[in-house]
N, C-alpha and C positions, 0 to 999 in steps of 0.2 A: 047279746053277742052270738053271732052265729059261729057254729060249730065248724071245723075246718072242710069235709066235704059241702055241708051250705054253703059255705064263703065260696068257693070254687063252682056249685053249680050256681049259686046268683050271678057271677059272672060271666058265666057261659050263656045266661040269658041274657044278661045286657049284651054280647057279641054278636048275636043273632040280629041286631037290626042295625043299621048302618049309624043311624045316626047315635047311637049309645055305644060306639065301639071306642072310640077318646075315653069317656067314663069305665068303661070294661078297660081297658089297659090300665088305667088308675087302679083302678080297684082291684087287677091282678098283681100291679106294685104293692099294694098295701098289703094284700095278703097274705105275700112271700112264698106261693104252692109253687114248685118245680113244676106238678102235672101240667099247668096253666100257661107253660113255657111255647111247647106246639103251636097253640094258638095266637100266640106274641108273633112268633117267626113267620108262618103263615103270614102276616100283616107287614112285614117286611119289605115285599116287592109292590105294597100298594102306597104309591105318594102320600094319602089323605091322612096315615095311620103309622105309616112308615116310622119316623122319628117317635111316637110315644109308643109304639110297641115295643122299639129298643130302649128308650128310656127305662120300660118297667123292665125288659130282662137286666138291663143294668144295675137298678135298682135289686134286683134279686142275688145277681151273680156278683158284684162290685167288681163285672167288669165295663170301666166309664168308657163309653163311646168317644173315644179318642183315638189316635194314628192308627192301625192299621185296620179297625175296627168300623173306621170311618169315612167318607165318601163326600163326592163333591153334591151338589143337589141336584137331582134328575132336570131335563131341560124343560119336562112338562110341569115343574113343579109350582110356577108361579102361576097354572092355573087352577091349583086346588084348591086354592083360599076362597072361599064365596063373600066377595067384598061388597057385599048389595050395600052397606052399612060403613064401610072400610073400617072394617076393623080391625084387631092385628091378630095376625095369627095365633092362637094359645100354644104351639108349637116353637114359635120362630127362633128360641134361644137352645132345642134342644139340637144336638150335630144329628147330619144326616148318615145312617149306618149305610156300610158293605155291607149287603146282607150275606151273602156269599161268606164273608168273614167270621160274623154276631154268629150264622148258624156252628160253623167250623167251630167257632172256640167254644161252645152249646155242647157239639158231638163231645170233645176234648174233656169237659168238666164234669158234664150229666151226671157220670157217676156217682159223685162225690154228695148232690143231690137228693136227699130222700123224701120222694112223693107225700103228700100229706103231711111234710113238715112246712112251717113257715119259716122262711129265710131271711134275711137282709142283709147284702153287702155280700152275700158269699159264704153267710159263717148261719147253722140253724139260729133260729132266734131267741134270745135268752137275756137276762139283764143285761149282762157281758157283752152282746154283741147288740144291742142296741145303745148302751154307752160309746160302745166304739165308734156306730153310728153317729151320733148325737156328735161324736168331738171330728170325725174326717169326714163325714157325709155331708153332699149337698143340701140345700135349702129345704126342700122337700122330703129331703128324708129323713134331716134332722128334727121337723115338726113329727113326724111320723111315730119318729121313735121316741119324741118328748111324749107324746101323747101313750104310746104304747107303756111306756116307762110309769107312767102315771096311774095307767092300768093294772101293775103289778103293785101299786101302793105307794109308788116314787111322788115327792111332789111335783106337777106339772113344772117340767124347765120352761123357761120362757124362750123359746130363740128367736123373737122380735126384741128380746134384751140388748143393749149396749155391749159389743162385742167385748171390751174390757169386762163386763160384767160377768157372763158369758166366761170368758178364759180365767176367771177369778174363780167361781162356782165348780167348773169342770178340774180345775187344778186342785180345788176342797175335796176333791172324792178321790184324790191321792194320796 
């Protein structure tokens, strides 16, 4: 397990080359470092990067890329896809940010923020706020936090489980 500034600079190396900057936004999701925010926004005004760069500050801040935070799709934007293959975008479900916005509500919250902590959803990372995780968070980030959960000695939650299953298990921990 890497240490929280390795976490942070491995990342900064996967940003450094175009084609690892999808994976670098991921892995600045997972991480949860506020420092690692800068370089999310930055990526904001670029189509190719645009939507998973806001995805991971989202992921960070839990604040979901919805109404005012949110934007219609730039006009160039259906030529970023490189469909040699026609594949589908790995992006195409996530909303496209204001960046103008995502950075505004960034300046607004930062504070709250503490560099070299790990975050999700907006709250330091902690059993507590990766349960909360686990029970309002997205797909993605409720694997996340199963897995992280697990990491603290929890048993792996399943969240490919049967949603009744699922809302059975997460109501047992009440």
């Amino acid at each position: 397990t890497l240490g929280p500034d390795e976490a942070a600079r491995f990342v900064e190396r996967l940003a450094h080359r175009d084609a690892h900057r999808r994976a670098a936004a991921r892995a600045a999701a997972a991480h949860g470092d506020p420092k690692l925010v800068p370089m999310l926004l930055e990526w904001l005004d670029e189509p190719s990067i645009a939507r998973r760069a806001a995805d991971a500050i989202a992921t960070l801040t839990g604040n979901t890329i919805v109404g005012d935070l949110a934007a219609d799709a730039p006009t160039q934007a259906a030529d970023v896809v490189d469909d040699e293959d026609d594949a589908l975008d790995p992006d195409d479900t996530l909303a496209w940010p204001d960046a103008t916005a995502v950075r505004a509500a960034w300046e607004q919250s930062k504070a709250s923020f503490l560099p070299g902590t790990r975050h999700v959803l907006g709250r330091p990372m902690s059993a507590s706020s990766l349960w909360r995780a686990l029970t309002v968070g997205r797909q993605p980030e409720r694997a996340r936090a199963a897995f992280d959960l697990a990491r603290l000695g929890e048993p792996l939650f399943d969240v490919s489980a049967p949603s009744h299953r699922q809302l059975r298990a997460l109501a047992g921990r009440n």
